[in-house]
Every structure is written in structure tokens, then in C-alpha cells.
C-alpha positions as YAML, in Angstrom:
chain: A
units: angstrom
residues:
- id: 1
  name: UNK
  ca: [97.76, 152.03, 120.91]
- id: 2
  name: UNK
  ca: [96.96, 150.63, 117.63]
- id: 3
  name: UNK
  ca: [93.53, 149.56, 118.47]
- id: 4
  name: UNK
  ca: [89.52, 150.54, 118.01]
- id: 5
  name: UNK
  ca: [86.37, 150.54, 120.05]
- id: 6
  name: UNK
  ca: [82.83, 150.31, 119.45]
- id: 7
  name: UNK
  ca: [80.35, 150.28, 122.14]
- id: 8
  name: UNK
  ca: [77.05, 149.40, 121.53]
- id: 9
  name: UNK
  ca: [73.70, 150.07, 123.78]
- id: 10
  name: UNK
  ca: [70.13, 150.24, 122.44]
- id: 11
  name: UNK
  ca: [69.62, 153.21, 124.46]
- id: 12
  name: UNK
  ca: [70.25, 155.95, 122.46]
- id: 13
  name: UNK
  ca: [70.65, 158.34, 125.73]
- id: 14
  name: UNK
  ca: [73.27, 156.51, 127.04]
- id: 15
  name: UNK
  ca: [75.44, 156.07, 123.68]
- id: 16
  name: UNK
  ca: [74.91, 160.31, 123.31]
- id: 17
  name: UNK
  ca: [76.51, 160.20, 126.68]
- id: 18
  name: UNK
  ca: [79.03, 158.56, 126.56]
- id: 19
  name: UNK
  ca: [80.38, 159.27, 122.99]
- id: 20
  name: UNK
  ca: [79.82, 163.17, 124.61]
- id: 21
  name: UNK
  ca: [82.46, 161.54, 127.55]
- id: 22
  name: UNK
  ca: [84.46, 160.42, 124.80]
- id: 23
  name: UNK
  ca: [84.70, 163.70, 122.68]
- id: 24
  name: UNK
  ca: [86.43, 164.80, 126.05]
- id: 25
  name: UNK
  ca: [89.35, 162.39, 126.40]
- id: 26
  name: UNK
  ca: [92.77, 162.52, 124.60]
- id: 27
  name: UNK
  ca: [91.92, 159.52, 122.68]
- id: 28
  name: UNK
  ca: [89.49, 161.26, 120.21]
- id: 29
  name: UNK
  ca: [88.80, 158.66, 117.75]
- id: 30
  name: UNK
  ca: [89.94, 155.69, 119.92]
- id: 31
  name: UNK
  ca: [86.20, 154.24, 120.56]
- id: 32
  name: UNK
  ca: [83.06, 155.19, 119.40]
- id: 33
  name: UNK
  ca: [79.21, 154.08, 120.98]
- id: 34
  name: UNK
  ca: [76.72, 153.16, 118.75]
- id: 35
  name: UNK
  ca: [72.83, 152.86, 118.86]
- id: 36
  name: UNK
  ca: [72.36, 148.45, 117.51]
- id: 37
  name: UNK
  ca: [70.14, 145.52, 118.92]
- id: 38
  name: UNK
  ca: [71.32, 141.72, 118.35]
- id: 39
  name: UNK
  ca: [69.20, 141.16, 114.95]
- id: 40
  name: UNK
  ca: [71.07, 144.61, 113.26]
- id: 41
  name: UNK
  ca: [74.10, 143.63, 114.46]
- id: 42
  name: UNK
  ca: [75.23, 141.93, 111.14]
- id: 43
  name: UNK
  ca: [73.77, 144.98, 109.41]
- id: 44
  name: UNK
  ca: [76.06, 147.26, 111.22]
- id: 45
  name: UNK
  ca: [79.13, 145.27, 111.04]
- id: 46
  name: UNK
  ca: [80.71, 142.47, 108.60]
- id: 47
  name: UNK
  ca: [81.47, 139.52, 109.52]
- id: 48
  name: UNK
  ca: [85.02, 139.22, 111.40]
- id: 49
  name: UNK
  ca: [85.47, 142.90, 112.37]
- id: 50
  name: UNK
  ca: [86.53, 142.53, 116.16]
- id: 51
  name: UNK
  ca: [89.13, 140.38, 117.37]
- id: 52
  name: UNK
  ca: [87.43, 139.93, 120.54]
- id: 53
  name: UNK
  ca: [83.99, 141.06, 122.08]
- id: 54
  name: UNK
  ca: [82.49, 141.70, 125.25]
- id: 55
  name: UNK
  ca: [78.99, 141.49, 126.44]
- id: 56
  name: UNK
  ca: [78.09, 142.94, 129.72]
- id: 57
  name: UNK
  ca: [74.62, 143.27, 131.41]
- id: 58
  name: UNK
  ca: [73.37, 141.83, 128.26]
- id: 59
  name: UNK
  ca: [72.80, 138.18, 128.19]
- id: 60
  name: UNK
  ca: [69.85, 138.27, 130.27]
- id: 61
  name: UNK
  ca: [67.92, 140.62, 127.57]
- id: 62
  name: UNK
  ca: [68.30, 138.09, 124.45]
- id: 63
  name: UNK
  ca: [65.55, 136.33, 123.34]
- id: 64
  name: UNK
  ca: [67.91, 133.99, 121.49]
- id: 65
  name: UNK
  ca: [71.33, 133.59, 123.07]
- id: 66
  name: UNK
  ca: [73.11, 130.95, 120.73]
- id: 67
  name: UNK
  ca: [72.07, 132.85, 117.51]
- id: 68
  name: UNK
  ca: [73.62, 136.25, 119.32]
- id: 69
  name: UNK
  ca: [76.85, 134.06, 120.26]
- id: 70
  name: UNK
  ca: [77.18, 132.85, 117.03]
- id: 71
  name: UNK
  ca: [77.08, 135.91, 115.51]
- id: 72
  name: UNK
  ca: [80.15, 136.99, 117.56]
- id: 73
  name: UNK
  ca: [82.42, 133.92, 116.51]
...
């Protein structure tokens, strides 16, 4: 698969976990979970780096939806 993944959480327990889950897969290097909120997001990433994102159990948590939708355009 010619393809990369980056997971992101604010909870920096949960990215050590599961980039400790990844480590043990055959796909070493295939995705990779990072600590970010919304307002680092553009910090972390340039602009037009994913071809598509997906926000789960998230949406609920933003103070400012549109501007975090915007960024992912």
C-alpha cells in the first residue's frame, strides 16, 4: 500500500498506546499517532498534506467547528 497515517489525540496516553500497538504490526512505518489540538494543527502540518481526513468523537469538543473544518479543506 502506497499510503500514510497520522492519528491525532490530545491525550498523550492514548497516542503512547497506540503508536506502542503500532510498533507491533507488520506495517512499521505505515501510521503514526501524534499528540495536536485544532489551533496547532496548522503548526504541525502544511497546508494540503492529507487527501482525505477523518474526525471521530471529535466534533462535539470544538469550540469553533467551521474554523476546524476549514482547516481540513
Amino acid at each position: 500500500m502506497n499510503c500514510h497515517v497520522d492519528g491525532v489525540d490530545l491525550d498523550k496516553d492514548k497516542v503512547n498506546n497506540a503508536n506502542e500497538k503500532l510498533k507491533r504490526r507488520q506495517t512499521k512505518g505505515f501510521a503514526l499517532c501524534r499528540t495536536c489540538n485544532s489551533h496547532d494543527i496548522t503548526k504541525k502540518f502544511r497546508e494540503k498534506t492529507f487527501d482525505a481526513v477523518t474526525i471521530i468523537h471529535a466534533l462535539h469538543h470544538l469550540a469553533d467547528l467551521n474554523a476546524v473544518l476549514l482547516k481540513t479543506r
